[in-house]
Backbone bond lengths (Angstrom), bond angles and torsions (degrees), N, CA, C in turn:
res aa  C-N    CA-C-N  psi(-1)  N-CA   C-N-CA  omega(-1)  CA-C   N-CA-C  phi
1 X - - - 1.464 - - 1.517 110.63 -
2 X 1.463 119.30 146.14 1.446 127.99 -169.55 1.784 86.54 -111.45
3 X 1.433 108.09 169.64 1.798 118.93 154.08 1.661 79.51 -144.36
4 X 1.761 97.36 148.02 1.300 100.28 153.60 1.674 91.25 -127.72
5 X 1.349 112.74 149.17 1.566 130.87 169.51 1.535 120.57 -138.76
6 X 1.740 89.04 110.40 1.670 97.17 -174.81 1.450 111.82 -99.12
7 X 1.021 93.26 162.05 2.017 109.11 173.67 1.305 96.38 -134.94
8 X 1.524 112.00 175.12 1.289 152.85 131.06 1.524 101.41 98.11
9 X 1.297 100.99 60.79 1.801 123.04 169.17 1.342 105.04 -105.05
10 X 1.345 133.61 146.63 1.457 146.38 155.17 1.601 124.27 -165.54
11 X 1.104 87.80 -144.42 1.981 93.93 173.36 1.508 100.28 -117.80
12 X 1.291 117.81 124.81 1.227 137.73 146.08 1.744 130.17 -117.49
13 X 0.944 106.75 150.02 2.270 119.55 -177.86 1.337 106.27 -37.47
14 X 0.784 123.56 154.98 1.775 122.93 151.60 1.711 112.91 -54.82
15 X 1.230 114.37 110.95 1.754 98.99 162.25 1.741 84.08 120.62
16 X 1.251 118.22 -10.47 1.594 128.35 -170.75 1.468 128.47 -81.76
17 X 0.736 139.54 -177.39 2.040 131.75 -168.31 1.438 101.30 -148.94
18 X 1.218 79.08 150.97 2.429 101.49 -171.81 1.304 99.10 -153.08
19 X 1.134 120.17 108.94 1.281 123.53 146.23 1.583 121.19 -72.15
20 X 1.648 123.76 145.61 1.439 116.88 -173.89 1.656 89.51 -130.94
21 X 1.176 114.21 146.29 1.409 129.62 138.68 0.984 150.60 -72.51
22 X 1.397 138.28 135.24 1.869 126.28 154.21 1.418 102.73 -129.40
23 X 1.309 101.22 135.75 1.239 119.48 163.22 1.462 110.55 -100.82
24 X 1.452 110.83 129.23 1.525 106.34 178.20 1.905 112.22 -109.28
25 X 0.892 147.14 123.91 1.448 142.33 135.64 1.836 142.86 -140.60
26 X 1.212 103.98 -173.21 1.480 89.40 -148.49 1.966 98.85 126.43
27 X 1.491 101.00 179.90 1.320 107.83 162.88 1.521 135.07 -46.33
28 X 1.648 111.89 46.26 1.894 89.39 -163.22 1.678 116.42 -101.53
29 X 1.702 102.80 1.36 1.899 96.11 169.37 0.737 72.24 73.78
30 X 1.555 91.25 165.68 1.613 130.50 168.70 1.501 127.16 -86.10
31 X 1.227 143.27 -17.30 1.282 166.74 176.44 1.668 123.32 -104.57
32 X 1.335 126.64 69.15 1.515 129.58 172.09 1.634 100.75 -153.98
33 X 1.735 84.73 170.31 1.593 103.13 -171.26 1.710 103.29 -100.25
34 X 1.484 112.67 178.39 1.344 116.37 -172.10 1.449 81.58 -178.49
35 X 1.583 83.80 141.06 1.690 105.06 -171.57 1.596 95.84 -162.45
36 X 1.203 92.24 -176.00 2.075 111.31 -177.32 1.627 101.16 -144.80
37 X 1.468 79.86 140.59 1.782 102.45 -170.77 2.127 80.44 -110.10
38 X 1.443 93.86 168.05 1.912 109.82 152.53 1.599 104.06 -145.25
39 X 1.148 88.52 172.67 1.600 118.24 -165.18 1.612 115.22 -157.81
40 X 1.440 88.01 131.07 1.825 93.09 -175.54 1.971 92.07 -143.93
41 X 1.227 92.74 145.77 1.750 115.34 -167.88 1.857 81.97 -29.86
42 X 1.457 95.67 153.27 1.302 107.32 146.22 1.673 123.82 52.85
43 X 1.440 108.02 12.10 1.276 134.03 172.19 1.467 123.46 -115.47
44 X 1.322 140.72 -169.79 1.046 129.87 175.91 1.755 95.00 -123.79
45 X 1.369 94.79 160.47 1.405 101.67 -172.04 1.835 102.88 -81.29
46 X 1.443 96.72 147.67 2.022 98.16 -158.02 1.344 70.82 -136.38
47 X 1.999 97.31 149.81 1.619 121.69 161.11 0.943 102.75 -75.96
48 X 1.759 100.10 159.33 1.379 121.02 166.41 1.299 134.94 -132.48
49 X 1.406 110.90 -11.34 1.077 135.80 162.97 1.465 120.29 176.32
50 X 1.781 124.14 172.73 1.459 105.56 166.04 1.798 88.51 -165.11
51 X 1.389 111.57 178.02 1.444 116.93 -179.16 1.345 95.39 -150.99
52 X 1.629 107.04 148.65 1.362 118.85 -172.82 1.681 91.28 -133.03
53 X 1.639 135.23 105.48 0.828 114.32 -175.79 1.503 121.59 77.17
54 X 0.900 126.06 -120.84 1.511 149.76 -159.63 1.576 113.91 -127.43
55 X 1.277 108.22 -4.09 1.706 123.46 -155.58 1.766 99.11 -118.06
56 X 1.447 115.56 86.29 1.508 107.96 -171.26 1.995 103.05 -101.33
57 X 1.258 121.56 144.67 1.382 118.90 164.31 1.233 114.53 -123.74
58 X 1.096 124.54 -162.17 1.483 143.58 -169.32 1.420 119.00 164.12
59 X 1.971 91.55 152.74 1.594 95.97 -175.21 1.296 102.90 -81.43
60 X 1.574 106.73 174.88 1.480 107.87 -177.86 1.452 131.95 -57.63
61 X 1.025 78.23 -41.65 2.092 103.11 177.02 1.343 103.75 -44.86
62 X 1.557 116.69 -21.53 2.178 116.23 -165.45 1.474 93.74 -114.26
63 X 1.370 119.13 -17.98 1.781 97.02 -147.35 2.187 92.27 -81.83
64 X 1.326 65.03 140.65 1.572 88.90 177.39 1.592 120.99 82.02
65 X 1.929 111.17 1.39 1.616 100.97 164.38 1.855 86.00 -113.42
66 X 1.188 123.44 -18.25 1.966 126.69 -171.58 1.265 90.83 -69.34
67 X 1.584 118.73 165.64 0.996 126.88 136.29 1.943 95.08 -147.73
68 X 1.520 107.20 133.12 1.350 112.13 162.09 1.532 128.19 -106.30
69 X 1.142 116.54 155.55 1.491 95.31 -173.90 1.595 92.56 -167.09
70 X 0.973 123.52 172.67 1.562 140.89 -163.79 1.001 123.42 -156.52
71 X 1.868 122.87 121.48 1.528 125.63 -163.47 1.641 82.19 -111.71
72 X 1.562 119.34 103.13 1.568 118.31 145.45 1.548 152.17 -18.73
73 X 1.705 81.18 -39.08 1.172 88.48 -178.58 1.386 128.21 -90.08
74 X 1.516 111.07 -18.27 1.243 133.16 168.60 2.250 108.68 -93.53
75 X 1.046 101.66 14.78 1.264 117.20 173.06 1.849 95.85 43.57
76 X 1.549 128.25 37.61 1.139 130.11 -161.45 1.384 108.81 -123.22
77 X 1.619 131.61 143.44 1.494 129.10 177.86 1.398 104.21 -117.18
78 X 1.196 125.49 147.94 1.448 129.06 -175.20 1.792 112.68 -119.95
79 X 0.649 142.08 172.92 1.425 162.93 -168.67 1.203 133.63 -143.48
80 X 1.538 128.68 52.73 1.209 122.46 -165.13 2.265 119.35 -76.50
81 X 1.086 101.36 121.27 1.336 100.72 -151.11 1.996 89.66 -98.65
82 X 0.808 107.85 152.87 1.507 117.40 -173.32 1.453 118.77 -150.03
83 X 1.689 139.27 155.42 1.064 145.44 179.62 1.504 114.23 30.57
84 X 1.854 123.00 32.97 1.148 136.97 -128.45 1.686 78.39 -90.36
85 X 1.713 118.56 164.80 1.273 115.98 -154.27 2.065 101.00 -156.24
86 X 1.283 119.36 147.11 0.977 110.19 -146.60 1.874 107.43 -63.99
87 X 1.044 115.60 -0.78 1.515 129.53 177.72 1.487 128.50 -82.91
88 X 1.662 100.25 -7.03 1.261 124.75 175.12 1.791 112.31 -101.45
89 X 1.263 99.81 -0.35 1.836 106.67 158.29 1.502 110.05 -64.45
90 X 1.468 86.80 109.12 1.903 107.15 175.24 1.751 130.57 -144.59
91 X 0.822 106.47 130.17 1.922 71.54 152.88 1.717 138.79 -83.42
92 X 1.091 97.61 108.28 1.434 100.21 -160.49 2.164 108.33 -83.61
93 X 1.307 100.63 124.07 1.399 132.74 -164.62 1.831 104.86 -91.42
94 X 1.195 121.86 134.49 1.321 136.60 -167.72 1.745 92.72 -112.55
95 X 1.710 121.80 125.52 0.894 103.58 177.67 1.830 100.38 -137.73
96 X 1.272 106.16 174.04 1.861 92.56 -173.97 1.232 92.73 -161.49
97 X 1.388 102.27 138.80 1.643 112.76 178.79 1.547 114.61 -118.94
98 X 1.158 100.30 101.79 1.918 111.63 -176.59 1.629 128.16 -96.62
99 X 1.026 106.83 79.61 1.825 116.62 -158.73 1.616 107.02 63.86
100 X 1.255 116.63 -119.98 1.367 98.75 -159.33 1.817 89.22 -115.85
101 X 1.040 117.51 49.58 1.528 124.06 139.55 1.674 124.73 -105.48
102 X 1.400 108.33 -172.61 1.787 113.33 175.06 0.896 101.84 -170.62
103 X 1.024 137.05 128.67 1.874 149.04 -160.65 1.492 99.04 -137.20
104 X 1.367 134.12 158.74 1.441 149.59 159.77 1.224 116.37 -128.02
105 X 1.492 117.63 153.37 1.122 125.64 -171.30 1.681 109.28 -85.02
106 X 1.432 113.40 -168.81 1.906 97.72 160.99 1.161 129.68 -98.21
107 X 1.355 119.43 17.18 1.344 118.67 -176.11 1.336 128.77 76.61
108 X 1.614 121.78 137.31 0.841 121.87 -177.85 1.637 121.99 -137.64
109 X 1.358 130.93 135.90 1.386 123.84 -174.59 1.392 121.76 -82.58
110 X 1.495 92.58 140.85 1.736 104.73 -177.15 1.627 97.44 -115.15
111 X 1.156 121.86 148.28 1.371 133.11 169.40 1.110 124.26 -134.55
112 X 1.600 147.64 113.71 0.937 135.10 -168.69 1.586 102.84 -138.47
113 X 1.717 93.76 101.67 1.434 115.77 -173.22 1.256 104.45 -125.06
114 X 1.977 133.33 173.99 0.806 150.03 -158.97 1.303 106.34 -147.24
């Protein structure tokens, strides 16, 4: 069994920055990816990025205000959110893929109001 447990969701301005967390543990090996999904009512839940290693991507909608990144040693993925914009109001989802499982975290809310 995996847990992932994220932080560092709230309300921030338009034009404003959030960093998010996951903490992953449990069974996760040394070798898997971890990424973040969002979700807004009545939509389907959309990627946003993920890193495998050293190898981070993102959808279009993030590249160049996201940055993801991953401290190993704390088996933890981060989310650095930037020039974040009111269209980026979600709940943003921690997800991790550990051999041939995938676990999610519980989510956490982002708001980006004025």
């Amino acid at each position: 069994q995996v847990q992932l447990v994220e932080s560092g969701g709230g309300l921030v301005q338009p034009g404003g920055s959030l960093r998010l967390s996951c903490a992953a543990s449990g069974n996760i090996g040394s070798r898997y990816t971890m990424g973040w999904y969002r979700q807004t009512p009545g939509k389907q839940r959309e990627y946003v990025a993920s890193i495998t290693l050293g190898s981070p991507r993102y959808a279009d909608s993030v590249r160049g205000r996201f940055t993801i990144s991953r401290d190993n040693t704390k088996n933890t993925v981060y989310l650095q959110m930037n020039s974040l914009k009111p269209e980026d109001t979600a709940v943003y989802y921690c997800k991790g893929w550990f051999g041939p499982l995938d676990y999610w975290g519980q989510g956490t809310q982002v708001t980006v109001s004025s």
